[in-house]
N, C-alpha and C positions, 0 to 999 in steps of 0.2 A: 504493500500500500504506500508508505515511504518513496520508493523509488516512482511508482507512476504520478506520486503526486507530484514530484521531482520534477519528469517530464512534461508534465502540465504544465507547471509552472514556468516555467523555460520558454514558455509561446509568450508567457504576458509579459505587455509594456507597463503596467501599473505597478506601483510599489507598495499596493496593500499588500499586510499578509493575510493568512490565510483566515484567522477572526476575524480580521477587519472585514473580510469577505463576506464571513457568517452571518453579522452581525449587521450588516447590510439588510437582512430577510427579516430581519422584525423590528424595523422602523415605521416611526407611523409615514404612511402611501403605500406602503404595499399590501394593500387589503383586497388583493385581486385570487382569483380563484387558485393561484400559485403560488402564493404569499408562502413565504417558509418553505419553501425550496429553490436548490441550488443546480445547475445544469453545466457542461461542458460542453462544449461548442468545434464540432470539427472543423480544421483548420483551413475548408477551402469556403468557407462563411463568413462575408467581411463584416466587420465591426469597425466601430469610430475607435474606442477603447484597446484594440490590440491589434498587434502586425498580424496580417493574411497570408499565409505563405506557400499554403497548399504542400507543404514538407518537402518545399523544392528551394534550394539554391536560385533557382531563377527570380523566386521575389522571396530571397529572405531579409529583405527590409522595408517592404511594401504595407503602407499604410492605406488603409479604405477611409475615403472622406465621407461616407453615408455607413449606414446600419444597414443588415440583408433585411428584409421584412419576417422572417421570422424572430432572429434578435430582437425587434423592435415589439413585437406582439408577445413574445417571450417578456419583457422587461416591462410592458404596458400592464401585466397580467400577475406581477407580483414576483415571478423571477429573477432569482441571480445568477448571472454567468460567473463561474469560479476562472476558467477560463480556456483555451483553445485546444483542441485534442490532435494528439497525433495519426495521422493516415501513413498508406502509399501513396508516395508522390504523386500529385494530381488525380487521387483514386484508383489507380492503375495497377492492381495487385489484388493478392485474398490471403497476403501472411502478415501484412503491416511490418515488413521486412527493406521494403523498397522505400524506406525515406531519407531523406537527407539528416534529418537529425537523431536518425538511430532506428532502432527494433524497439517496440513495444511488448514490455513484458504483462504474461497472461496470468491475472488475478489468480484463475480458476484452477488453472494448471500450467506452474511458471515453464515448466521444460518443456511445453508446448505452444505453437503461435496462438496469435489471440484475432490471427483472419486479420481479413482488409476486404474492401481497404476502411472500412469505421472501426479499423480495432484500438484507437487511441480512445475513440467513442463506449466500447464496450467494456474495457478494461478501468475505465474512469467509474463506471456502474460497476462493476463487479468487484471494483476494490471500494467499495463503498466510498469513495471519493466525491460522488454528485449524485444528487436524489434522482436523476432523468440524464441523458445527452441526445444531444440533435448532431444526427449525421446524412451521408447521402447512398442512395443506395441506386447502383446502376443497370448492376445485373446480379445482385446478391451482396453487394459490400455492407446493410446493415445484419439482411439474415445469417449470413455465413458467423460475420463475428460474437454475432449476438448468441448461434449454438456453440459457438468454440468456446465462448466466456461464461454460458448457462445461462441469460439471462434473456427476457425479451426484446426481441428489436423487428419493430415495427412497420414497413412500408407500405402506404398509402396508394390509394388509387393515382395515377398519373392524374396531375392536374391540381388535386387536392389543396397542397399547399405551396404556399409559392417558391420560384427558384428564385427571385430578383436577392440580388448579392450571392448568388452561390457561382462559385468558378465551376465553369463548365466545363463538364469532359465530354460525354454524348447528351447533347442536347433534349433528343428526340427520347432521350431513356432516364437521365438524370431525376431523380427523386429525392426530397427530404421526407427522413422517415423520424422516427422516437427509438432511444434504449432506456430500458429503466428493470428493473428487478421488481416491480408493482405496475400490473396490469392494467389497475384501477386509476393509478396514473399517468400510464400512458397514455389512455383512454383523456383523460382532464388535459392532458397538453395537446392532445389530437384536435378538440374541441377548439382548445386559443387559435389552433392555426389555422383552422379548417374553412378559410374565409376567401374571397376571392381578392385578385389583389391586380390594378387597373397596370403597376408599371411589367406585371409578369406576362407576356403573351400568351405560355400557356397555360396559365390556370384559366379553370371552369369559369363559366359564367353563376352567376347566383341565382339563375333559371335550371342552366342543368342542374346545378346543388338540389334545387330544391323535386326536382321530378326524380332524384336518384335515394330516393326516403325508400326504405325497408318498413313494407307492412306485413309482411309474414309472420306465422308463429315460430317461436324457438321450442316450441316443446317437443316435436320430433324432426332433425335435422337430417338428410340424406349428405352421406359423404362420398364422395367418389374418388378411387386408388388408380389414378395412370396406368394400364400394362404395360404401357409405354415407357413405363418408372421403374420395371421391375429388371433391371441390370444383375449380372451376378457379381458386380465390383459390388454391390453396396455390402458393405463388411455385414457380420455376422451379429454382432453388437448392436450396430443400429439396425438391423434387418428384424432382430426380435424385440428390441423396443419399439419399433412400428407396430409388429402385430400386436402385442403389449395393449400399445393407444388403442389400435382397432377395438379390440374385445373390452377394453375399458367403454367405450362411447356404445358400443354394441349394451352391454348391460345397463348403460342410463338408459338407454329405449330409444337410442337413434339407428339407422339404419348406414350399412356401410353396401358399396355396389363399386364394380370395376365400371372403367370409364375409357373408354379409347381417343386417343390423338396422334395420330402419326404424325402431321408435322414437327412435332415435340425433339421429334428425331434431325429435322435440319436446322436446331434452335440454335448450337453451336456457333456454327458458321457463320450464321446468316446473322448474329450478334456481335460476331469478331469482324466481322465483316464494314455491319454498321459503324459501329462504336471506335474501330481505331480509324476510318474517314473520320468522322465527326471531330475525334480527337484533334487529325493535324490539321483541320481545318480551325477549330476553337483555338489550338496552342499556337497559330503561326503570329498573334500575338504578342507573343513573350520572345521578344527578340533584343531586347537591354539596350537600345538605344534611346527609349525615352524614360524606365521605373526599371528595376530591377536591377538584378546583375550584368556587371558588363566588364569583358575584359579591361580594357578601358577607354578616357572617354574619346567621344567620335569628335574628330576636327575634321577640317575642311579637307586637307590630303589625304584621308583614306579614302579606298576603297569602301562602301557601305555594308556591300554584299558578302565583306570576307572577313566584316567586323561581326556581323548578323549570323554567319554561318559557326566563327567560332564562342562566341557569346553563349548558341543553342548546345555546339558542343559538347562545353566546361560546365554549363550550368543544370543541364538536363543529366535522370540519372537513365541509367542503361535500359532500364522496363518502358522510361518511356521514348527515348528514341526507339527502340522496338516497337512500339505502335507507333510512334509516327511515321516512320518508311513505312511499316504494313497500310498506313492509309495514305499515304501519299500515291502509293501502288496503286492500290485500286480506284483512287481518283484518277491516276495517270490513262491518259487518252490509249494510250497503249494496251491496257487490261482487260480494255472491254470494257461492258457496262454492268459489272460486280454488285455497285451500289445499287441501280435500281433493281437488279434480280433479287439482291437480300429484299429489299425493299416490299418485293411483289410479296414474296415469302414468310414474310414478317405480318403482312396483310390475312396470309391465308392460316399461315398459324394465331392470328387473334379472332378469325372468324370461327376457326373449331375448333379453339378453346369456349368463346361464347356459347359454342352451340351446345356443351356439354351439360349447362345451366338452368336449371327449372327459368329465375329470373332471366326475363332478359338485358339486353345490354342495351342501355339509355341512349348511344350513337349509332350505331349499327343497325339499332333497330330490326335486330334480327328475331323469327318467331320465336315463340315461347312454346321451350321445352317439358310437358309435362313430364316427363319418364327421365328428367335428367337430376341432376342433384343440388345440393345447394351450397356446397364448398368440396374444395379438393383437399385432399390428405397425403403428404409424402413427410420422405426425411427432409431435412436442410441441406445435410452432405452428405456427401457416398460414406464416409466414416468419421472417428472422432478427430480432432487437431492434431495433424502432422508433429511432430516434434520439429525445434529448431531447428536441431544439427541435420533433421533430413530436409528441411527445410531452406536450409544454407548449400545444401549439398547442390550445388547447379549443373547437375547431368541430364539430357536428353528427356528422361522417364519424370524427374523430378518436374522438368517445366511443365510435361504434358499432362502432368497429373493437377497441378494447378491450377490450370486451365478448363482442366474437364469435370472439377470439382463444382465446379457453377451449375452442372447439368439440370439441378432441380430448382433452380432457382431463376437460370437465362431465360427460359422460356414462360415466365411469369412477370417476367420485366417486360418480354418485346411487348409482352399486348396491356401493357399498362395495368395489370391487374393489382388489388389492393392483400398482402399478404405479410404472414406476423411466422415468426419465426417463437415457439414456447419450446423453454428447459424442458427437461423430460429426464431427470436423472440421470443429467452429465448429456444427453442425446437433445438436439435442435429438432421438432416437427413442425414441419411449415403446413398451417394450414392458410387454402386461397381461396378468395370469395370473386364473386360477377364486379365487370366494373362496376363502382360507384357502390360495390354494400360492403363498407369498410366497417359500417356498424355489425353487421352480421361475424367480418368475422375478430375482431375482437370479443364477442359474447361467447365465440366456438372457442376460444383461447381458454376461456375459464374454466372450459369442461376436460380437458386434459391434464388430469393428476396424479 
């Protein structure tokens, strides 16, 4: 606990310490539905109050002149930011291994990662450091940390809450979600933020908000298990604490059914696909000629282009110049048209995933399923957190496995679905609900004990 509050602390510009922080939460104003609690804030959510760095060298000295609107609804709401959490540089990772200012140690199990890339996020909950943290989640980076750390984490329907102030990595997939170790508060901070917000493009409008209202009963739920999920990597551990949950939910009087999605199978791809375009497109930004890092500085006799090529060099770490080439690639005229094929693909895997759902989906406007279910059920990960040292270990199997650890979790980002990740005795189960019933499944979270 010590040491991550260590690393916490090492992101803020303020010279509170850590009472002064406390003590913050029960002054008179903050009588807001948060009042008396404290939060951590991942590092690619800018603040007035502390440098933004996205745990990159690229802006480790970069100051936000505005609040993200979460921060600002957070802190309207009774909340204290203690302060900034450590990620994978620019989110680009699932060990929280890949930052510039270190490795994040795992509350729950130190000789083991604690995920990415919100494991500065999870680890800040799990060592009981911050009542709540807000992190982002792209294609698994809140779920994944939140089952390696045992704790809840959270992600929202795409849209829900807003990105304005969050550094982008994949635009089209970027999510702020909730970690907290109390469900019931995740729930109450979901609520602060759950609002539409005019400078964010995509958040929902306050029409759709309001037509994506949950009138169904919870007293008998149908849950539906992917066979599309049923891999024989999924370790043996988390294999039988699946079934575990099933028969658990089976005896409250809900109903479990197999559910079929084959595109579930080209979710990989067609996410690595999107998301490292998206990437070099968002980071061609950060090139240290006007904020950040810079070899040094640009006069009139250089060169621009060879100031700008070694700036991204030196300052970027290895994970994410690897997505950068990967998307620059398949932007290049030369590839083909990669992007739109994911694209199509990414379309037809959110259509049947929709179509698996009693509810239908508020945009898509697709029929209504009676014989389908009302939330899906898998693991989070194929098994429990990697240790370090195989984690460090950068062979071939190691990257591929890293990679393909997202498997339950990519293909609930592509279609913007709303999906929580609950402990389960050391094991992550992610249960997902239809766009826009994020109430629903936060209620299904409670019944997994």
């Amino acid at each position: 606990m010590v040491r991550q509050f260590n690393q916490l602390r090492n992101y803020s510009t303020r010279s509170d310490s850590f009472n002064s922080i406390i003590t913050k939460c029960t002054i008179a104003g903050y009588n807001g539905p948060l009042s008396n609690t404290t939060y951590a804030l991942k590092d690619n959510i800018v603040t007035k109050d502390f440098l933004t760095t996205a745990a990159s060298h690229a802006l480790y000295n970069y100051q936000s002149p505005f609040d993200a609107t979460v921060a600002k609804l957070l802190s309207d709401n009774g909340a204290t930011c203690i302060g900034k959490a450590n990620l994978d540089e620019f989110g680009m990772g699932s060990s929280n291994l890949n930052s510039y200012y270190g490795a994040v140690v795992n509350p729950f199990n130190e000789q083991a990662v604690p995920g990415g890339s919100s494991g500065g996020s999870a680890a800040a909950v799990a060592g009981n450091i911050a009542s709540f943290s807000i992190g982002t989640d792209t294609g698994g980076s809140i779920r994944l940390p939140a089952s390696y750390c045992n704790v809840f984490g959270f992600k929202p329907t795409y849209g829900r809450i807003s990105r304005w102030g969050v550094i982008s990595y994949a635009q089209t997939l970027d999510t702020v979600g909730i970690i907290s170790n109390n469900i019931d508060l995740v729930e109450k901070v979901y609520d602060v933020l759950n609002v539409e917000d005019q400078n964010d493009p995509t958040s929902l409008p306050e029409s759709v908000r309001n037509s994506m209202q949950t009138t169904q009963e919870f007293s008998q739920l149908t849950f539906g298990v992917p066979s599309n999920f049923l891999f024989e990597e999924v370790s043996e551990q988390v294999r039988s604490k699946w079934i575990e949950v099933l028969e658990g939910l089976i005896d409250l009087g809900h109903r479990v059914k197999f559910i079929s999605a084959k595109a579930i199978r080209k979710a990989l791809p067609v996410y690595y696909t999107i998301a490292t375009s998206e990437a070099a497109s968002n980071l061609a930004r950060y090139d240290g000629t006007r904020y950040g890092y810079t070899s040094k500085p640009l006069n009139v006799n250089d060169n621009p282009m060879e100031l700008v090529f070694k700036n991204r060099t030196e300052s970027f770490g290895p994970e994410v110049r690897r997505r950068i080439l990967l998307g620059n690639y398949t932007l290049s005229s030369e590839s083909g048209d990669h992007y739109a094929k994911a694209t199509e693909l990414r379309e037809k895997l959110t259509r049947e995933l929709s179509s698996v759902f009693k509810m239908k989906h508020p945009l898509l406007q697709d029929l209504y399923n009676e014989d389908g279910c009302d939330l899906i059920i898998s693991p989070t990960a194929m098994d429990i957190a990697p240790s370090v040292k195989e984690s460090t270990t950068k062979n071939a199997e190691n990257l591929i496995n890293e990679y393909i650890n997202d498997i339950f979790t990519v293909p609930i980002s592509l279609a913007g679905l709303p999906a929580i990740s609950v402990p389960f005795n050391g094991i992550g189960i992610q249960v997902v609900g239809q766009y826009g019933d994020d109430k629903l499944v936060l209620h299904a979270a409670r019944l997994i004990k």
